[in-house]
C-alpha positions in Angstrom: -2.3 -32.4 -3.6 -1.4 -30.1 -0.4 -0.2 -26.6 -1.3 3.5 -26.2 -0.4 4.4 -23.4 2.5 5.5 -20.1 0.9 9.1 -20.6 -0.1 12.0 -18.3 1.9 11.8 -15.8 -1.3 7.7 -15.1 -0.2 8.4 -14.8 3.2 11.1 -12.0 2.8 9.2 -10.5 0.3 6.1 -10.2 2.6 8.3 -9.5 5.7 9.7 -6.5 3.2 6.6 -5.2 2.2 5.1 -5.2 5.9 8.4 -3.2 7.3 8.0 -0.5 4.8 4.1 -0.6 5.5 4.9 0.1 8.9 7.4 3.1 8.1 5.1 4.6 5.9 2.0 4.4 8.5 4.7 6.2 10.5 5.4 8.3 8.5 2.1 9.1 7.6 0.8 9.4 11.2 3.4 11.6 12.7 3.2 14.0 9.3 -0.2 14.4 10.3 0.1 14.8 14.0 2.4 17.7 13.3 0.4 19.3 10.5 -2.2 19.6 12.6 -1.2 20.2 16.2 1.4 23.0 16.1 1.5 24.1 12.4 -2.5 24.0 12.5 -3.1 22.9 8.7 -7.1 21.8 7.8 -7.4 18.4 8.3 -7.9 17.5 5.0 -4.4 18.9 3.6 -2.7 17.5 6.4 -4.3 13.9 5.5 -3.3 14.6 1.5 0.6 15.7 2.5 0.7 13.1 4.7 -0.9 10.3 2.3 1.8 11.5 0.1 4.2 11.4 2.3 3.2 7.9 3.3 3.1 6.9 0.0 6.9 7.8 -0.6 8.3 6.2 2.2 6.5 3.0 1.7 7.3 3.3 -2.8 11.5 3.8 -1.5 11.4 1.1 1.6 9.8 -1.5 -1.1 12.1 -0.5 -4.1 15.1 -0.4 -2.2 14.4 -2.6 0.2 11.8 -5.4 -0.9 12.1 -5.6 -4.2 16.2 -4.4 -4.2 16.0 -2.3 -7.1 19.3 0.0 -7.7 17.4 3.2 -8.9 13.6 4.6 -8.4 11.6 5.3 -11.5 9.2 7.8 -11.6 6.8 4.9 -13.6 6.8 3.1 -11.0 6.3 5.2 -8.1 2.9 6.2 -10.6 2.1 2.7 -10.6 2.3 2.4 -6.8 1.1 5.6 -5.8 -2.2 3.9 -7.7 -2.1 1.3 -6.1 -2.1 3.0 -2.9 -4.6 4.9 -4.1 -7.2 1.8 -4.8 -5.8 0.3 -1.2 -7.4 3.6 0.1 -10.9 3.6 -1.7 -11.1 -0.1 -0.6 -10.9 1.3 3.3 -13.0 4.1 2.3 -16.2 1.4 0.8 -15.8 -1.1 3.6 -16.6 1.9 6.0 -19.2 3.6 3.5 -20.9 -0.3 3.4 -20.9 -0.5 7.5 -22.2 2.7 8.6 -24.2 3.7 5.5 -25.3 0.4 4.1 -25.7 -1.5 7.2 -26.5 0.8 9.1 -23.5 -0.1 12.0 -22.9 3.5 13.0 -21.3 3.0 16.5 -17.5 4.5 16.6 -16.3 0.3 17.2 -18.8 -0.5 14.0 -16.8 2.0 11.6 -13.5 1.0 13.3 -13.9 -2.6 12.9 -15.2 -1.9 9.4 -12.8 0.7 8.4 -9.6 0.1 10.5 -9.8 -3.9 10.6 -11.7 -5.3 7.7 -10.8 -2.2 5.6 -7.2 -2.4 6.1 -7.2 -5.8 6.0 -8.4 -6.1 2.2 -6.1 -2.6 1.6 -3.2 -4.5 2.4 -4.3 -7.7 0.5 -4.9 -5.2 -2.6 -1.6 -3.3 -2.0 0.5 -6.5 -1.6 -0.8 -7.9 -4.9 -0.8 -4.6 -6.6 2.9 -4.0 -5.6 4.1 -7.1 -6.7 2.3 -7.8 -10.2 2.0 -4.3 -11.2 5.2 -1.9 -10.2 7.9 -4.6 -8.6 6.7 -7.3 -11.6 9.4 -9.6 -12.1 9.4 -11.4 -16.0 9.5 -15.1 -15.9 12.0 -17.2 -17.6 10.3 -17.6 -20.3 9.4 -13.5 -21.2 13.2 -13.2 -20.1 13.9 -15.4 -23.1 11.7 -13.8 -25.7 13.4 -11.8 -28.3 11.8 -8.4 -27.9 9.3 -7.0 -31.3 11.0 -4.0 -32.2 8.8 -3.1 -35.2 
């Protein structure tokens, strides 16, 4: 049986999720840009207040935005901020595997491996993590179940 196309409800929610990506990169690059041109802050600060900063922008654009929630929970921005986190390390091994287990250690080698395959399987992870870990809607069927209260 052919798989169905992803239904309208998908597409928005991936179109949702890539507009707030692309805020928080952004976000993210200008933060660092200007932490480290005129305000001169070490490089790896800059990268960590600007991660951060990424982070946020990206958590509010997919709360409010995607996933149209009416109030931010500091839970959930955890959650994500985890997420985002794992979406990192996953850019941070694909390069680690090129240049240091392969041994590809020309500058288009690490930025195929880190920008393009890297942030490839990043965004796979963050997608998924997003929406079955913080923006996890029940189904019917948890909807329905009477809650244990103990």
């Amino acid at each position: 049986m052919p798989r169905s196309l992803p239904g309208r409800g998908t597409r928005r929610e991936v179109l949702g999720f890539a507009v707030a990506g692309l805020a928080a990169y952004a976000a993210d690059l200008a933060l660092f840009l200007w932490l480290r041109g005129p305000l001169g802050v070490d490089p790896i600060t800059a990268k960590a207040l600007s991660f951060l900063a990424g982070c946020t922008v990206a958590y509010l654009g997919n709360a409010l935005g995607t996933y149209r929630r009416r109030a931010v929970a500091l839970r959930e921005y955890g959650v994500f901020f985890a997420v985002n986190v794992a979406g990192a390390v996953v850019q941070l091994l694909c390069l680690a595997v090129s240049h240091h287990g392969l041994g590809l250690t020309s500058a288009r080698a690490d930025t195929m491996s880190g920008l393009g395959v890297g942030m490839v399987m990043a965004t796979m992870l963050r997608f998924w993590g997003t929406r079955t870990l913080v923006f996890r809607t029940p189904s019917p069927e948890e909807e329905a179940r009477t809650p244990w209260t103990g």
